[in-house]
N, C-alpha and C positions, 0 to 999 in steps of 0.2 A: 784403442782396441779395434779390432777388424771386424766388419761384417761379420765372419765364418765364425769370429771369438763370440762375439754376440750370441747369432743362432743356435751356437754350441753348447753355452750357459744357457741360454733357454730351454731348448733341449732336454738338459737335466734335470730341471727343475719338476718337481711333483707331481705339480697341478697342473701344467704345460701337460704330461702325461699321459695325466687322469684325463683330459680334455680329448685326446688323441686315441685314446683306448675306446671312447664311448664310440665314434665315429667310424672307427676301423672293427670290420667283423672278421674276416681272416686273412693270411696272404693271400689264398688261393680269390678269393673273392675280391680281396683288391686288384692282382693282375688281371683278371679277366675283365673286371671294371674300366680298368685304364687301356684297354687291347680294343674292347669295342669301342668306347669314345675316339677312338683313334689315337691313342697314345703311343708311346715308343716305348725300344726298354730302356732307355734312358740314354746319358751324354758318354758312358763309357763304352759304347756301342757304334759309336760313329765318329769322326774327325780321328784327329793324331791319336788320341785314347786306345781308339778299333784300329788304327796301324799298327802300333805299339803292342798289344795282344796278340796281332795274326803274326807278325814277326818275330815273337816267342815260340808261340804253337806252334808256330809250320817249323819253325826250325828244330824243333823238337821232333815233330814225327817226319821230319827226313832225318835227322840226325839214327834217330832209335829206330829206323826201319818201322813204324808204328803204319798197320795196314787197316785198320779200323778205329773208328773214333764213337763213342757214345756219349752225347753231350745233353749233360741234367738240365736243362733252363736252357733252353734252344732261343725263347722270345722272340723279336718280329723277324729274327733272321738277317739282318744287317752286317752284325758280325759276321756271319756266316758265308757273306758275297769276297771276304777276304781269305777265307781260310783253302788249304792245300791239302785237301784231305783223302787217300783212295778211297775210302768208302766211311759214309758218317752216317748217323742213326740221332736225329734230336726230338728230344722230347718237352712236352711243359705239360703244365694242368691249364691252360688257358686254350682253351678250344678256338678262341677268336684266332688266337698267335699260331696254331698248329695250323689254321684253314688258309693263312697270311702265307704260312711258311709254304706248305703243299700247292700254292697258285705264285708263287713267288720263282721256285725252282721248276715249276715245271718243264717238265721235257731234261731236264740233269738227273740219268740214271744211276747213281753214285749217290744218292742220298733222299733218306727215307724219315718220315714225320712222324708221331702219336703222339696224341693226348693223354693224358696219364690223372687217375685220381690215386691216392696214395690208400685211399681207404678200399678201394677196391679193385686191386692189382696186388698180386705174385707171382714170383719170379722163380722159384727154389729148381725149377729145368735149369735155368741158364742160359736161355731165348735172347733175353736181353743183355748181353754182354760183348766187348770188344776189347781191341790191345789196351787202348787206352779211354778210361772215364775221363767226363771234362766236366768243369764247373768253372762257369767265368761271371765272376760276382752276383752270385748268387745266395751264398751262406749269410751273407748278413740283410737279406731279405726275408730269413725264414725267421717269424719272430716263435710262435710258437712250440716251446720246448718237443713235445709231439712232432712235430713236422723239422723239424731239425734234427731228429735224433731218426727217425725214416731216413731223411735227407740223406744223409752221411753214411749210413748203413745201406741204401741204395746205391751210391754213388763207389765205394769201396769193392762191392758187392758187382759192380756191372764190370768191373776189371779185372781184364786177362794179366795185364806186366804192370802197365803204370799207370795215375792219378796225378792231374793237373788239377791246381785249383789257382786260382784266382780272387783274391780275397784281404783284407786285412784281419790279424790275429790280433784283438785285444781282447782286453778283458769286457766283460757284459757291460754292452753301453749302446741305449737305447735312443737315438739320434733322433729320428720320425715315426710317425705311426708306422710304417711299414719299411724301417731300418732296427735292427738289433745287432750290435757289432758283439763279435764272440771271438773266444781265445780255442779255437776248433783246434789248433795241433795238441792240444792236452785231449779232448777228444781223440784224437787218431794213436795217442801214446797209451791210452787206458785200453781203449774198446777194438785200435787194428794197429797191434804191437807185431804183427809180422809185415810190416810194411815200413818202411825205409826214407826218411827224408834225402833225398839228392843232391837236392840246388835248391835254393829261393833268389828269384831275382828280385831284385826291384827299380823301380821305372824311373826313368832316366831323368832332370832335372827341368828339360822343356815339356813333359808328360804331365798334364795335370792331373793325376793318380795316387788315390791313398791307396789303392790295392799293390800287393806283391806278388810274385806266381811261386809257386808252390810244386816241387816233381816231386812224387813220391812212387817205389819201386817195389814191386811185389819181391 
């Protein structure tokens, strides 16, 4: 059995859990946790992984004419030094990652940062919307049902045509304290049935990625 088999059986187990729950107080307070200690947003963000994504993306909003980007879970912006975008808008609830992001691009008039709390933000003008919402592995860091269900209802909600996600769709399977993998396209079939699956790709065999992307089409 593999390492990943291992960790993965662990993982599921109960008590492993139970152990995990007591430790983890929200997402939003673990990102900002792991943003000040000097954390990343992790390994899908940077090497072939963060090729492999920008090489979707941009190919997409050149392909779709796509002239604005609003992207949910912006984090240290990494991602972001590869992307092809005429005008982007990223967001997080991590204050540390938004102040990283805004001294990080300075002086690139083309894109614009906020900090977002979900409990004290609305939107119902339409201020925050563009051609295309993005989400790049993001959903299965939102453990709690609350904040997953904003999520995805922000996210659908900031777009003008079309909805990239990034993501694996399974069923509810809780990996780490601050992983919940989720079967989101039955969300998006229930709660935004005018909205159109496209394409799903997924990552190529030297890509070390369980995510798949995701175009979905107003």
């Amino acid at each position: 059995m593999s390492i990943r088999s291992v960790m993965t059986t662990l993982s599921r187990n109960p008590l492993v859990r139970q152990v995990r729950r007591r430790t983890f107080r929200s997402t939003a307070d673990y990102w900002e946790s792991r943003y000040a200690k000097g954390g990343t947003s992790g390994a899908g963000s940077y090497g072939r992984q963060a090729e492999w994504k920008a090489e979707v993306v941009n190919g997409w909003v050149a392909e779709l004419g796509v002239t604005s980007v609003i992207d949910l879970g912006c984090g240290d912006g990494n991602q972001l030094t590869l992307a092809k975008y005429p005008r982007y808008l990223g967001l997080d609830p991590s204050e540390t990652a938004v102040r990283g992001c805004i001294e990080r691009f300075r002086g690139d008039d083309t894109k614009s940062f906020l900090a977002y709390d979900p409990k004290s933000m609305a939107d119902p003008a339409g201020w925050l919307r563009a051609d295309l919402a993005l989400s790049l592995e993001v959903i299965f860091h939102l453990i709690e049902d609350e904040i997953f269900n904003d999520y995805m209802t922000r996210l659908f909600d900031s777009a003008e045509r079309y909805v990239v996600i990034c993501s694996n769709d399974t069923a509810d399977d809780e990996r780490a304290a601050h992983e919940r993998h989720r079967d989101f396209t039955r969300w998006i079939e229930r709660e935004r049935p005018q909205w159109t699956l496209e394409k799903r790709v997924e990552p190529p065999a030297e890509v070390d990625l369980q995510s798949s992307f995701f175009l979905y089409r107003r």
